[in-house]
N, C-alpha and C positions, 0 to 999 in steps of 0.2 A: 360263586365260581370265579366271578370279576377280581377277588380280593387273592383266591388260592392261586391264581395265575400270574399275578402280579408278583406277590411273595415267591414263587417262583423263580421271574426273571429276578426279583434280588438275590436268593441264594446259592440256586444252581450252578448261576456261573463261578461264582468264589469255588464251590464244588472242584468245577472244574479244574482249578489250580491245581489239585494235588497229582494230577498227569503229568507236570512240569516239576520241574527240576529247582529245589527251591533258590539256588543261583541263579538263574532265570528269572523268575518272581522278584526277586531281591535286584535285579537290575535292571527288570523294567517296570515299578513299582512307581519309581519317582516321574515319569514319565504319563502313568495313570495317573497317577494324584495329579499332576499338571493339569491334562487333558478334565481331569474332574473339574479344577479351578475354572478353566476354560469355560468348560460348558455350565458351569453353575451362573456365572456374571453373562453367558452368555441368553441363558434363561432370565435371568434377575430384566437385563437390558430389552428382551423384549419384551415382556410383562410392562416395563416401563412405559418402551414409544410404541405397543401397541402392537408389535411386528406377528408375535403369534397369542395365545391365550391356550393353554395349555389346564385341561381340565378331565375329571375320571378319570387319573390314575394315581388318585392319592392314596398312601396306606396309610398314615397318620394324619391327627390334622393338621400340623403344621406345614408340610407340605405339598401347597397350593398352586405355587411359581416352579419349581422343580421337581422332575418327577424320580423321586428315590431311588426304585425299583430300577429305571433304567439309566441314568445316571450315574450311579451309585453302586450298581450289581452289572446288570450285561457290558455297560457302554464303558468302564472301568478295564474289565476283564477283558474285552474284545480286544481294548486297546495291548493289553500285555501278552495276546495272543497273535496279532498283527504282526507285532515288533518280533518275537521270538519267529515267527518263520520267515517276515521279510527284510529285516533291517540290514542295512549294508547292502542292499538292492534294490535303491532308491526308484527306479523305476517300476519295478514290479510292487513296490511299499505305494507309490500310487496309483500302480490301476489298483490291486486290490483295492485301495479306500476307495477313488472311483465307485469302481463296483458296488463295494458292501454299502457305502451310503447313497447309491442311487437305487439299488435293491430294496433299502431299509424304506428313503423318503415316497418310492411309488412303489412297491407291493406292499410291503409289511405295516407300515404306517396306517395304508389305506383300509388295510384289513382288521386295524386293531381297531380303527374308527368303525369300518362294519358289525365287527363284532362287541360295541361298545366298550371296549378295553380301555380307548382313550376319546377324549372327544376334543376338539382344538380346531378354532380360528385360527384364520393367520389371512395379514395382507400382504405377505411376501409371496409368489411366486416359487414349490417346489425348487425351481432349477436354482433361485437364490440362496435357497436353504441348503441345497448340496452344496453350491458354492462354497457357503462362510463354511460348511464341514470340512471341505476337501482342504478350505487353508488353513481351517484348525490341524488337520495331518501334516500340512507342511512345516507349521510354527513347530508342532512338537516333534517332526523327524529332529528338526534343528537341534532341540533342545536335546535330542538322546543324542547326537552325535557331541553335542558341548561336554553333556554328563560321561558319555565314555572319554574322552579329553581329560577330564580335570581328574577323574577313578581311575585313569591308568596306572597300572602298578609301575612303578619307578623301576627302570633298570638300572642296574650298574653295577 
């Protein structure tokens, strides 16, 4: 069941893309792939100095330090569905994240540990780990407002 649910959160949310508009997709894309970068060195780095220990929720076995499924499928997608309803409203683009990563690190998190879905150490403190989230939202509003900048179609 652990495994059907997991595969899941990888697929579904790509699913979900075809609701959107694929110019949409197409230009909040690089912005995903970003935030993917992000959070992969950001896993790698605490695997490192010990910060969390991330374990049960591998679908392959090389994926021990990062977890595929959510990385990779929800956490990808979430990000290009964030951006499509808040961006350019930079205030509202951070409570939602607020929100959805303090939602995510004390209900959903907690529940997926209940439910053995995932299971993880960590000597950081919840509120740190929305922390470094919330500023990963800000590194990457930055970076979708650079990428609409340099993509603007030329007038003249």
């Amino acid at each position: 069941m652990k495994q059907f649910i997991l595969w899941l959160l990888l697929i579904l949310p790509w699913v979900s893309l075809l609701f959107l508009k694929m110019d949409t997709v197409r230009r909040y894309m690089p912005v995903a792939l970003f935030m993917t970068v992000i959070h992969t060195l950001a896993y790698q780095a605490a695997y490192h100095y010990g910060w969390w220990k991330e374990s049960g929720s591998s679908l392959f076995g090389w994926d021990k330090v990062v977890p595929v499924p959510w990385v990779y499928g929800a956490y990808l997608v979430i990000v290009i569905w964030v951006f499509h309803f808040t961006f350019k409203k930079f205030w509202l683009y951070m409570a939602v994240n607020i929100i959805l990563d303090g939602l995510f690190m004390y209900i959903i998190y907690p529940l997926w540990q209940r439910i053995g879905l995932v299971s993880s150490e960590s000597t950081l403190p919840t509120i740190a780990i929305v922390a470094m989230m919330v500023g990963f939202a800000l590194i990457i509003y930055l970076y979708q407002m650079w990428q609409d900048e340099v993509f603007k179609s030329p007038t003249g």
